[in-house]
C-alpha positions as CSV (number, residue, x, y, z in Angstrom):
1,X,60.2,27.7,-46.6
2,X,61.2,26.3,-49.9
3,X,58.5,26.0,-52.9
4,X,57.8,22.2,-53.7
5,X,59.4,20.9,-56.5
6,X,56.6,19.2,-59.2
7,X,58.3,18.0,-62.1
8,X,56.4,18.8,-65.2
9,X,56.7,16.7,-68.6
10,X,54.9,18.4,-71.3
11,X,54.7,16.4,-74.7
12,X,54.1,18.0,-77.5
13,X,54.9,18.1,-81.6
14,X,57.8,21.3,-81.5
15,X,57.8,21.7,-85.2
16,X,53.9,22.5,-85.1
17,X,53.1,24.1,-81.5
18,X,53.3,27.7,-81.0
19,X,56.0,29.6,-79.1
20,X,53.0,30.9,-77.1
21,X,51.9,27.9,-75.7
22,X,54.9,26.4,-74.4
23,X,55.6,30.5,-72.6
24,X,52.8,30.2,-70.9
25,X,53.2,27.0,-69.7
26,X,56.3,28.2,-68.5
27,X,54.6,31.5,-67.5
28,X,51.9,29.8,-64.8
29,X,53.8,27.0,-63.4
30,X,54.8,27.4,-59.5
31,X,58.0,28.2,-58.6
32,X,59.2,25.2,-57.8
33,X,58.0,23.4,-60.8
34,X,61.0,22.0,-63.4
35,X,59.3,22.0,-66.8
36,X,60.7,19.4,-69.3
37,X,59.4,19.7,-73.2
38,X,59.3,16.7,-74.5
39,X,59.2,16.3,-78.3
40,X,57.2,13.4,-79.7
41,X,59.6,13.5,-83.3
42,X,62.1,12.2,-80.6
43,X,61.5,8.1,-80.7
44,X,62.3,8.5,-76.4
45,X,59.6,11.0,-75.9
46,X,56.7,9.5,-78.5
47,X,58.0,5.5,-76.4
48,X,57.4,7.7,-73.0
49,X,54.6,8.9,-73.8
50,X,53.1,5.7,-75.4
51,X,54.1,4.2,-71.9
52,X,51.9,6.9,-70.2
53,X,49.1,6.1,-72.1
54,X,49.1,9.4,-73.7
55,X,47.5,9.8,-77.5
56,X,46.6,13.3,-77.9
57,X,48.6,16.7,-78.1
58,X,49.5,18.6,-76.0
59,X,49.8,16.4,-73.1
60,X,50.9,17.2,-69.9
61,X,51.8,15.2,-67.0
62,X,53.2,16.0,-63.4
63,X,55.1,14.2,-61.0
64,X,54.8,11.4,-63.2
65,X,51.3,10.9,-63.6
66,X,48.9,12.2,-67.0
67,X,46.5,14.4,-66.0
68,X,43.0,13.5,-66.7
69,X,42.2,15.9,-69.9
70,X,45.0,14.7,-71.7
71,X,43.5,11.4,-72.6
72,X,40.8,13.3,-74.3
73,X,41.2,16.3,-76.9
74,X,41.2,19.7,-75.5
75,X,42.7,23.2,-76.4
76,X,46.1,23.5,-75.8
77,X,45.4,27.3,-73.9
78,X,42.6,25.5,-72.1
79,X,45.3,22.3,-71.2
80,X,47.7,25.4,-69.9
81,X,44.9,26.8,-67.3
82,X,44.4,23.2,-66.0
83,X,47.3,21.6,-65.4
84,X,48.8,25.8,-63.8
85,X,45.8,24.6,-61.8
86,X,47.2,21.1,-60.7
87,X,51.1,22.8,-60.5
88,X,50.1,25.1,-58.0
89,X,50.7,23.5,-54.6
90,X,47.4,23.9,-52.2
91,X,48.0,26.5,-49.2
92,X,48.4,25.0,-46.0
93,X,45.5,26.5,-43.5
């Protein structure tokens, strides 16, 4: 059976994040998760994620959608737990 693919954006300010975040980002996804940093210094990323409605950093969003805490500000190891939490497909039963 093959993992499902969640494609993961994760916008954040490269020059002033630490390494550590964005491994264990990497670190908790699911398998079949494709993880795409995003740099806000790039005008592509900052007009993407102005489009998403995104204002505070780090923000991540999967397949496409912001997830909830990252209208709001929050830790960036606590933003990791949560959205390893929304990347994880749910087990069948």
């Amino acid at each position: 059976m093959r993992p499902v693919s969640r494609k993961v954006e994760v916008f954040l300010e490269v020059a002033t994040t630490r390494e550590e975040i964005i491994q264990a980002l990497r670190r908790e996804a699911c398998p079949g998760c494709e993880i795409t940093i995003r740099d806000v210094a790039d005008p592509k990323n900052k007009a993407r994620a102005a489009h998403l409605g995104i204002d505070k950093l780090p923000a991540i969003v999967l397949n496409g959608k912001p997830l909830a805490y990252c209208r709001k500000p929050c830790p960036a190891g606590k933003a990791v737990r949560e959205a390893a939490t929304e990347m994880h497909p749910r087990q069948k039963r």
